[in-house]
C-alpha positions as CSV (number, residue, x, y, z in Angstrom):
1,X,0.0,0.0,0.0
2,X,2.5,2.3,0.6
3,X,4.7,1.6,-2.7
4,X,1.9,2.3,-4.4
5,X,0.8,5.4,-3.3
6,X,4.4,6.0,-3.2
7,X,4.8,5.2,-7.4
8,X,1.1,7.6,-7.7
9,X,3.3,10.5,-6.3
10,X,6.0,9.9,-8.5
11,X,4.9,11.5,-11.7
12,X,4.0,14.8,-9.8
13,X,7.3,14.4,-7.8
14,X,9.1,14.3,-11.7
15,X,6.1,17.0,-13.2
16,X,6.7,19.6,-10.4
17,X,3.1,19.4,-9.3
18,X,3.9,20.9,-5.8
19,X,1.3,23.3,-4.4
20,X,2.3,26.1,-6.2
21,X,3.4,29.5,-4.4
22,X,0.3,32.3,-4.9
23,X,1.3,36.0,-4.9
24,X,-0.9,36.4,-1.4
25,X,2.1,34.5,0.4
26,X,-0.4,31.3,0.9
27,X,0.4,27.7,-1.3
28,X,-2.0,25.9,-2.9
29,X,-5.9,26.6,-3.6
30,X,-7.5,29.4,-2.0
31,X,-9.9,28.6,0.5
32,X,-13.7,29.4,0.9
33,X,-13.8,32.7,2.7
34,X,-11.1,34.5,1.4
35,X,-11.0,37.5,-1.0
36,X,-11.1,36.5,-4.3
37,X,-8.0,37.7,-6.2
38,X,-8.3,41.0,-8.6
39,X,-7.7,40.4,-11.6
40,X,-7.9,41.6,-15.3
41,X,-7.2,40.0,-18.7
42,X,-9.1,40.1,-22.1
43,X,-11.3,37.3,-22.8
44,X,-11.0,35.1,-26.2
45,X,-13.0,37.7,-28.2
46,X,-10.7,40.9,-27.2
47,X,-13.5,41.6,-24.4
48,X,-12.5,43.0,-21.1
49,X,-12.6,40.9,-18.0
50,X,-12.6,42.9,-14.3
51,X,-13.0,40.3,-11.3
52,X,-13.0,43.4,-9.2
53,X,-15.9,44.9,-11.6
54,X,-17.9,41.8,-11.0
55,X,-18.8,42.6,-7.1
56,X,-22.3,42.6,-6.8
57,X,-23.1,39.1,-8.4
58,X,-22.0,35.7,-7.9
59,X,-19.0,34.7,-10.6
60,X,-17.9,31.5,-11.3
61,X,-14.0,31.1,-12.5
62,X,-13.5,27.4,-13.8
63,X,-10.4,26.4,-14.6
64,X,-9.2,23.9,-17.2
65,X,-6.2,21.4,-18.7
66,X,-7.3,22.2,-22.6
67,X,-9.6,23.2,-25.1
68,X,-11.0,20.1,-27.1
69,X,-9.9,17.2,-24.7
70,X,-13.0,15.2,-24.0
71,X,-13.2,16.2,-20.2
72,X,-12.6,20.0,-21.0
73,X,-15.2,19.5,-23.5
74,X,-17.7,18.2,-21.3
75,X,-17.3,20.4,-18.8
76,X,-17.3,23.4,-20.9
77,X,-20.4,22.0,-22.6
78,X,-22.1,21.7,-19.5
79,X,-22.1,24.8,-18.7
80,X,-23.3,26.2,-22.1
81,X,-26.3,23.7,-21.5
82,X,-27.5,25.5,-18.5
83,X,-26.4,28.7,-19.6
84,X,-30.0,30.6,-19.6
85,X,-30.7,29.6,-15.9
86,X,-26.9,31.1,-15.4
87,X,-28.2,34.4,-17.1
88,X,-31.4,34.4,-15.5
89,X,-29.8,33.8,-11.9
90,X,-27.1,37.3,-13.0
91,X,-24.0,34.6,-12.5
92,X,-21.0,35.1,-14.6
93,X,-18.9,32.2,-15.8
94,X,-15.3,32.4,-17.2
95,X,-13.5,29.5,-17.8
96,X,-9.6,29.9,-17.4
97,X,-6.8,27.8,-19.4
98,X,-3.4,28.3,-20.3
99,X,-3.8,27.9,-24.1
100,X,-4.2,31.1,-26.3
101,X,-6.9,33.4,-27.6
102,X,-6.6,31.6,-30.9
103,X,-7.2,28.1,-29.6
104,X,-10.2,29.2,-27.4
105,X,-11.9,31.2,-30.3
106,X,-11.8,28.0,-32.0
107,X,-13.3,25.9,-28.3
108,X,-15.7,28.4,-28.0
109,X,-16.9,28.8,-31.6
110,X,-17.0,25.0,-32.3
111,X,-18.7,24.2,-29.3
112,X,-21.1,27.5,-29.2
113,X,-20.0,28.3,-25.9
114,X,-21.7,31.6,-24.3
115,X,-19.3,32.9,-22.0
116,X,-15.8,34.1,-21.9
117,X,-12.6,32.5,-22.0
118,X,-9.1,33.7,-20.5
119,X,-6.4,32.7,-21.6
120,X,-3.7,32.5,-18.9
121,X,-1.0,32.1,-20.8
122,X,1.5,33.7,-18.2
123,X,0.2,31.8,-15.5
124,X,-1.4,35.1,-13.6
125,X,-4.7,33.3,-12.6
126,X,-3.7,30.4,-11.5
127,X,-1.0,31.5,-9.3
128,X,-3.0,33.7,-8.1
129,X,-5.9,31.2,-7.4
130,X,-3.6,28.8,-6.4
131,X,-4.2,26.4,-9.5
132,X,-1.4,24.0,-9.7
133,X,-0.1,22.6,-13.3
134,X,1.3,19.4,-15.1
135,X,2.9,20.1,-18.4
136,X,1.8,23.2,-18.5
137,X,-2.0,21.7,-18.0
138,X,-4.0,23.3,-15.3
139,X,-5.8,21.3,-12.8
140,X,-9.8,20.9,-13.0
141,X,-11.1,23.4,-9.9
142,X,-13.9,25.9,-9.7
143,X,-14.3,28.5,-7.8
144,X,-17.6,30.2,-6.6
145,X,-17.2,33.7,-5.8
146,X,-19.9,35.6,-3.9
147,X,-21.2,38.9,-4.4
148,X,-19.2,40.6,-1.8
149,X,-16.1,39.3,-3.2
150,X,-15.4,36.7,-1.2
151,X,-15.2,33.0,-2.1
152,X,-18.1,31.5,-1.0
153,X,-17.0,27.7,-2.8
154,X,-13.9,25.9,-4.1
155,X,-14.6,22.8,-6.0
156,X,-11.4,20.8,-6.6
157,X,-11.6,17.6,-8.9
158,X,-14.7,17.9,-10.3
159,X,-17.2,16.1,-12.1
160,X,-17.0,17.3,-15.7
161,X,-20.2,16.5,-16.6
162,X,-22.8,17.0,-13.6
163,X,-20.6,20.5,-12.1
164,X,-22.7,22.9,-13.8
165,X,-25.5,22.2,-12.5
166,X,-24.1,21.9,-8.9
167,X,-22.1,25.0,-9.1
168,X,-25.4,26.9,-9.9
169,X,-27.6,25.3,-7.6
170,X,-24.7,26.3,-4.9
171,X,-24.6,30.0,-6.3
172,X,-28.3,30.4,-6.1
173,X,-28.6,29.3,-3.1
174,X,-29.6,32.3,0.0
């Protein structure tokens, strides 16, 4: 038992998949209750995104390994497929990976997805969330962000396919 969990470890030993260092001081994934970080980037279609701007309404930040792999896709799809109860209940989605513009204007247009996509190319977001990597692949966590600002919900290792609808029960609830 021990070997094994021992030879589990050892690709994120080789990978560098440490908690990674966030710019608050902290490692690893914010937790519920803390300030959600403030930060800007343009989404895939040039549009500004504001996390600060957002106060006021729940946000959702969802972050992915890659466009097109059939998890990502899932997920991603998901959330398009609720995406009028989203709009109805004023929630804002971005989803947050580290491939480029170019590849998620290509995600987003195949799959007709509504809502916004960052690319976090430098790494700003997940740091910053405390979203750890492999190969330059972001791990699958959500975060819930309340109105005030604060996170109100961290979902770590999701379910790609039923999240959705969790995350927006959680974010409409009083």
């Amino acid at each position: 038992m021990i070997l094994r969990r021992s030879l589990l470890a050892l690709p994120c030993l080789l990978l560098a998949c440490a908690a990674p260092q966030r710019p608050d001081g902290g490692q690893g994934l914010l937790s519920a209750g803390t300030p959600a970080p403030e930060l800007r980037a343009a989404d895939h279609q040039g549009r500004p995104v504001d996390l600060k701007a957002e106060r006021g309404r729940p946000v959702v930040v969802f972050f992915y390994p890659k466009d097109g792999t059939p998890g990502c896709t899932r997920e991603a799809c998901s959330f398009r497929d609720v995406w009028k109860r989203y709009e109805e209940a004023q929630v804002r989605v971005f989803g947050v990976s580290s491939d480029d513009d170019a590849s998620h204007r290509k995600f987003a247009e195949e799959h007709k997805l509504p809502f916004p996509l960052v690319a976090d190319t430098s790494g700003e977001w997940a740091r910053a969330f405390g979203v750890s990597s492999t190969l330059g692949m972001y791990q699958r966590v959500t975060f819930l962000i309340g109105a005030d600002g604060n996170l109100r919900k961290v979902y770590p290792n999701v379910d790609p396919g039923v999240h959705a609808e969790q995350v927006l029960t959680d974010a409409t609830a009083r």
